[in-house]
C-alpha positions in Angstrom: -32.7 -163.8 155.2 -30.5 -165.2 152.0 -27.2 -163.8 151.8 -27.2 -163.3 148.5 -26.6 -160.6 147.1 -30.4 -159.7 145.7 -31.5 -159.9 148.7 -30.5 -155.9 150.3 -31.0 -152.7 148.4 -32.6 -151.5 145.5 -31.5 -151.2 142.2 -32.3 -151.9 138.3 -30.4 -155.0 137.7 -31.3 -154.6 133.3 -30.6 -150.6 133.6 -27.7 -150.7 136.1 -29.8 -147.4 137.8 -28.7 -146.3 140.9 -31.9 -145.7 143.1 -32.9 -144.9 146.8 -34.1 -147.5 149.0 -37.8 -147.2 149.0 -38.1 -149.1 152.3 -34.9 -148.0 154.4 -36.0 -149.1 157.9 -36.6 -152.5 156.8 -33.9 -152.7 154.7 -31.6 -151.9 157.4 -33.0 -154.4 159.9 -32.4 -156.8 156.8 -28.2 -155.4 157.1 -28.0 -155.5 160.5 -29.0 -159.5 160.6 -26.8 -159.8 157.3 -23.9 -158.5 160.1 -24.9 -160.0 162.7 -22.9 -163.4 162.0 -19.8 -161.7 160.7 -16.7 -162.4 162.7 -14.3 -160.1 160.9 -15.6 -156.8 159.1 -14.1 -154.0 157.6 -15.3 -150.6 157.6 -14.4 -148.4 154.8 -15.8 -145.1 153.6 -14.4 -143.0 150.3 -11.0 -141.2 150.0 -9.7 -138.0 151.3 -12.3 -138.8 154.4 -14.6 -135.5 155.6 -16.7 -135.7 159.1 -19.6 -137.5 157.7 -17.2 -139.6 156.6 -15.2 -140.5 159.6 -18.5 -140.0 161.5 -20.5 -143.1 159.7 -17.3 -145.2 159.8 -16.1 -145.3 163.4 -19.9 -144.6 164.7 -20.4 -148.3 162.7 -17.1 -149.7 163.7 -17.7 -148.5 167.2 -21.2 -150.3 167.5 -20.0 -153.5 165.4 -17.1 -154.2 168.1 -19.6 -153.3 171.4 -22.1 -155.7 169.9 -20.0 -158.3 169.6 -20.8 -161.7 171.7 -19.4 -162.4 175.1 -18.3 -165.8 174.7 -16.1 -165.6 178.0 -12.7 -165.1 177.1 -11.4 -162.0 175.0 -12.3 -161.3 171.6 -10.3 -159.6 169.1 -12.6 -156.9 167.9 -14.6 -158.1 164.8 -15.0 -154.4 163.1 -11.8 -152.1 161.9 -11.9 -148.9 159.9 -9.8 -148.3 156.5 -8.8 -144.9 155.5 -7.1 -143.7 152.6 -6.1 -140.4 151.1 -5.5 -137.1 152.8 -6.8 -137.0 156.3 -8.1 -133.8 158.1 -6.0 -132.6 161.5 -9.0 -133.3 163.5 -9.6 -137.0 162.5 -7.0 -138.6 165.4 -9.1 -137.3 168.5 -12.7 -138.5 166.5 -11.1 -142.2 166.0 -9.3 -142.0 169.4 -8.4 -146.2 170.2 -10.9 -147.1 167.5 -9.8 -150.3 165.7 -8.4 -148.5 162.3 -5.8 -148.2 159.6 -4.4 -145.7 157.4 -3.5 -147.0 154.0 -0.9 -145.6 151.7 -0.6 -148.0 148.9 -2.6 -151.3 147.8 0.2 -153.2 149.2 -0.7 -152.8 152.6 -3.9 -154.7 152.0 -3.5 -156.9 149.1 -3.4 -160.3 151.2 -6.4 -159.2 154.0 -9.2 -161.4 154.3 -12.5 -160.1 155.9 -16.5 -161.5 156.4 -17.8 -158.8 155.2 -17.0 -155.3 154.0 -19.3 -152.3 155.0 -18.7 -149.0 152.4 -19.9 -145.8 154.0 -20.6 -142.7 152.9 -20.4 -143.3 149.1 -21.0 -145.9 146.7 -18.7 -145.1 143.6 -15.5 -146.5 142.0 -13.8 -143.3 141.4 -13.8 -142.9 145.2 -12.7 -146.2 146.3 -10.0 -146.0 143.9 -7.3 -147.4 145.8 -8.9 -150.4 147.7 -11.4 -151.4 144.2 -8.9 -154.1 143.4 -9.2 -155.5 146.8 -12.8 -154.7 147.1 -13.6 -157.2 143.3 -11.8 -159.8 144.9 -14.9 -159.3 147.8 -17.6 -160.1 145.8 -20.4 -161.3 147.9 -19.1 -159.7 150.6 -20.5 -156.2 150.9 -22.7 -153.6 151.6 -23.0 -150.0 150.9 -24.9 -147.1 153.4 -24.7 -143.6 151.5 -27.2 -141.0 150.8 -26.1 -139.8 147.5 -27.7 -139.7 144.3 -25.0 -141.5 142.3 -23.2 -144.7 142.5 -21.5 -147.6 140.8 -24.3 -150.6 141.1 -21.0 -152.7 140.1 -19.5 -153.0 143.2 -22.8 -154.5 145.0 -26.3 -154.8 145.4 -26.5 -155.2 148.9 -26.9 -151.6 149.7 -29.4 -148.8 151.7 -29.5 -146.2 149.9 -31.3 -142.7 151.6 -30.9 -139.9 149.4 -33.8 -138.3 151.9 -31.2 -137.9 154.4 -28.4 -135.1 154.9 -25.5 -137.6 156.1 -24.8 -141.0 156.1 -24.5 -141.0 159.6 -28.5 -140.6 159.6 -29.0 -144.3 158.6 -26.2 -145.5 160.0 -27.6 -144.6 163.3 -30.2 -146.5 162.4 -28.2 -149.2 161.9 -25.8 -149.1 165.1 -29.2 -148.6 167.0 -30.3 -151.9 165.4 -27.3 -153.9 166.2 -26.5 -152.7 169.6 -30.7 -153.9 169.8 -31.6 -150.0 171.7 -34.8 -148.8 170.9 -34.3 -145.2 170.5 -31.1 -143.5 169.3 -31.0 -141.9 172.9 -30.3 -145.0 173.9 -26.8 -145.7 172.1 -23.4 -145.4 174.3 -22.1 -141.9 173.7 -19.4 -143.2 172.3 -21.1 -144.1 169.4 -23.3 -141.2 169.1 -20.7 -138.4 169.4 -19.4 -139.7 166.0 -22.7 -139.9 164.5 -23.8 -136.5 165.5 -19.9 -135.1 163.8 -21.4 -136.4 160.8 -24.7 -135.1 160.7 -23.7 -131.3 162.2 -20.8 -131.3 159.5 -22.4 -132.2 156.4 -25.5 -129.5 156.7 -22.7 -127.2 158.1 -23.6 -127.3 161.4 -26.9 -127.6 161.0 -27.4 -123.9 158.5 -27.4 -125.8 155.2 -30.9 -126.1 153.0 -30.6 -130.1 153.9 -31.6 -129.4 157.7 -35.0 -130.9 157.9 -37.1 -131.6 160.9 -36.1 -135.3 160.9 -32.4 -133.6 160.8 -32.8 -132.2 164.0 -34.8 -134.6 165.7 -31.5 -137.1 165.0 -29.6 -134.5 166.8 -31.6 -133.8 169.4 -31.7 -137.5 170.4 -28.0 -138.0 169.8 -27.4 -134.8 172.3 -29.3 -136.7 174.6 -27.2 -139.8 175.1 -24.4 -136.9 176.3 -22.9 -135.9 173.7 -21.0 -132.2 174.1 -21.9 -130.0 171.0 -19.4 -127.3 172.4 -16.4 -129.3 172.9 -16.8 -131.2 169.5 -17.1 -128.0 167.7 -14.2 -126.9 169.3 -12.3 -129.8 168.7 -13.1 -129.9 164.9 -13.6 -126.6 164.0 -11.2 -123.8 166.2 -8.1 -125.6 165.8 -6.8 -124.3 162.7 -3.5 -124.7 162.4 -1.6 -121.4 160.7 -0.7 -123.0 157.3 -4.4 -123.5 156.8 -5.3 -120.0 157.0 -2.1 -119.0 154.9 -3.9 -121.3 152.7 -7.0 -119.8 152.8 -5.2 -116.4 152.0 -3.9 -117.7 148.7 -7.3 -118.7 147.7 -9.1 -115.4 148.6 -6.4 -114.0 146.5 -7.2 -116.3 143.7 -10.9 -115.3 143.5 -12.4 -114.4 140.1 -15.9 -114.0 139.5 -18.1 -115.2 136.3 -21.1 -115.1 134.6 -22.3 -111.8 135.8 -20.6 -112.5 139.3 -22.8 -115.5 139.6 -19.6 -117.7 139.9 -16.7 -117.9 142.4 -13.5 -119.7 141.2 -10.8 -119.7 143.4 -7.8 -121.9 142.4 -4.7 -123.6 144.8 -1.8 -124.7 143.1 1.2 -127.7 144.3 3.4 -124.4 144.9 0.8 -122.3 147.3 0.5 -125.9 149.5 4.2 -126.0 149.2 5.1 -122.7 150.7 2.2 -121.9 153.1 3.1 -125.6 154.3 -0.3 -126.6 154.4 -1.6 -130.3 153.6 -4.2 -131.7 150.9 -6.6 -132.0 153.6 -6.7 -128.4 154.8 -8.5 -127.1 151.7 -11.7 -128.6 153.0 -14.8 -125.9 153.4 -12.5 -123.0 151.4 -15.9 -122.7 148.7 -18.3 -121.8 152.2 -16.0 -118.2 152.4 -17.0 -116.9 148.5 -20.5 -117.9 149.1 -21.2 -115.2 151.2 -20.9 -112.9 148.4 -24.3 -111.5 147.4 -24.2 -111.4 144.1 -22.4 -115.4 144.0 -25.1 -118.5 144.0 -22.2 -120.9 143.0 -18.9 -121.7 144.2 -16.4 -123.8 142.4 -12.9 -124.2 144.6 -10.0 -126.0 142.5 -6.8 -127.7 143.5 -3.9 -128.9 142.1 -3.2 -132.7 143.3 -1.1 -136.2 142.6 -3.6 -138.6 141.4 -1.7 -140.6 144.2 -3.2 -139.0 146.8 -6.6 -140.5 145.8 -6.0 -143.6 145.1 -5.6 -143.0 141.3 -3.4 -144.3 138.6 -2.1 -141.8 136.7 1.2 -141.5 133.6 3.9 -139.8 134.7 3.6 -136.0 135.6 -0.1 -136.4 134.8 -2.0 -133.5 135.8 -5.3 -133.7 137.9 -7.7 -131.2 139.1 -9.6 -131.8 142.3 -13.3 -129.9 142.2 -15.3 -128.7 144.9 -18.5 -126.8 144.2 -21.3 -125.6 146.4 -24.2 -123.3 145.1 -26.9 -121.3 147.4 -30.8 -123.0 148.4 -32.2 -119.9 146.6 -34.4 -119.6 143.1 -32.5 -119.6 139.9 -29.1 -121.3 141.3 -27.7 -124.1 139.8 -27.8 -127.9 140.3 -24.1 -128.9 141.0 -24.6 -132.5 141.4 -25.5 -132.4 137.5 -22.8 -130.0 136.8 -20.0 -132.3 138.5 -21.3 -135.4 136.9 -20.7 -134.1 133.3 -17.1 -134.1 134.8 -16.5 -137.7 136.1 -18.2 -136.8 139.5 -21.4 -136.3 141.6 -23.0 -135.6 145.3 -26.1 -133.6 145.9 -27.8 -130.8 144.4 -25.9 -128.4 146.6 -23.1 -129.3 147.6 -20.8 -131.9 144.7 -17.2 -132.4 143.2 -15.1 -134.2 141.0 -11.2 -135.2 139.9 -10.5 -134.3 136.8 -7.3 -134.8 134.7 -6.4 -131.8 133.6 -4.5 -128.4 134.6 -6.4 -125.9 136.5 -6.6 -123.6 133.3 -8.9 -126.5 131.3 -10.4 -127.5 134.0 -11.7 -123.5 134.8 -13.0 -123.8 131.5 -14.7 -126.8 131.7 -16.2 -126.4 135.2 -17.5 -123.1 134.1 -19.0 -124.7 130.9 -20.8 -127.3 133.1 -22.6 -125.1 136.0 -23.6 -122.6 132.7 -25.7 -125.3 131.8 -27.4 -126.4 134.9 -28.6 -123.1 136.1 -32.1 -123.5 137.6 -35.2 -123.1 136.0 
């Protein structure tokens, strides 16, 4: 196969569209020989990483490193994660002695010299925000594996794109099967599956979201098979909250308002409730799930106070920025999110999207209640 960049993924090179992969098997087998002569590779998915996430990346690091050639003597391992941004509590036991870093500031990396780069998870700038200057100086170098409907075509065109699946971890299971050369996913070391199978039971909420589709479960049922321990997993990821979180929580329960004939849920998290609860940037995550069981609410819209530092972003002094998270309900007559968010700078999938937005949380209430007004279903 060439190795230029042409030659992977699907895209409108005079538009500049960002479009699905119409042939996704092939064009992973078409990745996977890309890889297969890459020496050093880093593995990098967007900031403020969530299970699917962390799932995709070590899942791919994982596979990368067991494939590589035994040449008789020890090899350093050719695959290492990068993580930026606020990192949930449960991230250390999923990456375990996984090859990976933690990156604070551009610095770390400036001067790091790779093969090739794999992005996971997402394919836009405003995401990669603080590693885009080290990822232009890559050009050539990388591919993307995502599943969302949005992207920046910019940063390469080497890239599978599966919009048809609930988590990236769907084809990068493909793709570890393929270079670890199994021929079923119940086949792949466990090691490499239990990460995958994070990925896929967190983003469709372990497995009760309306993006669980028979193919959905058939992924898990095969990655159960090669051992992995549903129970224990859950239990590592998802019952051991830590008290600040649910003070946390508390504070944005208390926040609550509801709009548009109680259609729509705000809740709102300021610097100061993070400051005196002592909870982290990362324990926010899944807050918007607790208003949608409100009857009468089909959207929820969860916003937080943050440092554009904390993503990556450069910001003036005492900028403010608004973090967005909005989910809305697989019923008739709810709105499309992923259209709401991207009015504001952002994107994801019909049900589930969010954005960064600079602004105070007063404007940016406004705004986001503006935006999903709009995009109510038909």
């Amino acid at each position: 196969m060439s190795s230029s960049p042409s030659s992977l993924g699907a895209g409108n090179a005079k538009t500049g569209a960002w479009v699905a992969t119409p042939d996704v098997a092939g064009e992973i087998a078409r990745l996977a020989v890309w890889l297969a002569d890459k020496n050093k590779v880093v593995v990098i998915t967007h900031v403020k990483p969530d299970g699917d996430a962390v799932g995709s990346s070590i899942a791919l690091t994982r596979a990368l490193n067991l494939a590589q050639k035994n040449v008789g003597v020890p090899l350093p391992p050719r695959a290492r994660a990068w993580y930026f941004g606020p990192r949930p509590a449960w991230m250390k036991r999923v990456v375990g002695e996984t090859p990976s870093i933690n990156i604070e500031s551009f610095d770390e990396i400036e001067h790091e010299s790779c093969d090739a780069v794999v992005i996971v998870d997402t394919g836009s700038w405003s995401q990669l925000e603080m590693v885009k200057p080290w990822l232009e100086q890559q050009k050539g170098k990388i591919a993307i594996v995502d599943h969302h409907a949005q992207g920046d075509t910019a940063i390469t065109e080497r890239r599978v794109v599966d919009i048809a699946s609930a988590a990236a971890c769907q084809p990068v299971a493909e793709l570890c099967r393929v270079v670890l050369g199994k021929r079923s996913l119940r086949e792949l070391p466990v090691e490499v599956a239990e990460p995958l199978y994070l990925g896929l039971a967190t983003d469709t909420g372990w497995f009760k979201h309306s993006n669980v589709k028979p193919n959905v479960m058939e992924t898990g049922a095969a990655l159960l098979a090669t051992g992995v321990d549903h129970a224990a997993l859950y239990v590592n990821v998802e019952q051991r909250e830590r008290l600040p979180r649910l003070k946390l929580l508390a504070r944005a329960l208390a926040s609550l308002e509801l709009h548009d004939q109680n259609r729509i849920a705000v809740m709102s998290l300021t610097k100061k409730d993070f400051a005196e609860t002592g909870a982290q940037p990362a324990d926010a995550g899944g807050f918007a799930d607790h208003s949608q069981t409100l009857e009468s609410v089909l959207v929820t819209a969860v916003l937080t106070e943050a440092d554009p530092g904390e993503f990556g972003m450069q910001a003036a002094a005492g900028a403010m920025l608004t973090k967005i998270s909005m989910r809305s309900k697989a019923v008739k007559g709810s709105a499309d999110v992923n259209a709401a968010a991207k009015e504001l700078g952002g994107g994801g999938h019909v049900r589930a999207a969010g954005a960064k937005v600079y602004a105070g949380l007063a404007e940016t209430k406004a705004k986001v209640l503006e935006s999903i007004k709009r995009h109510w279903e038909k």
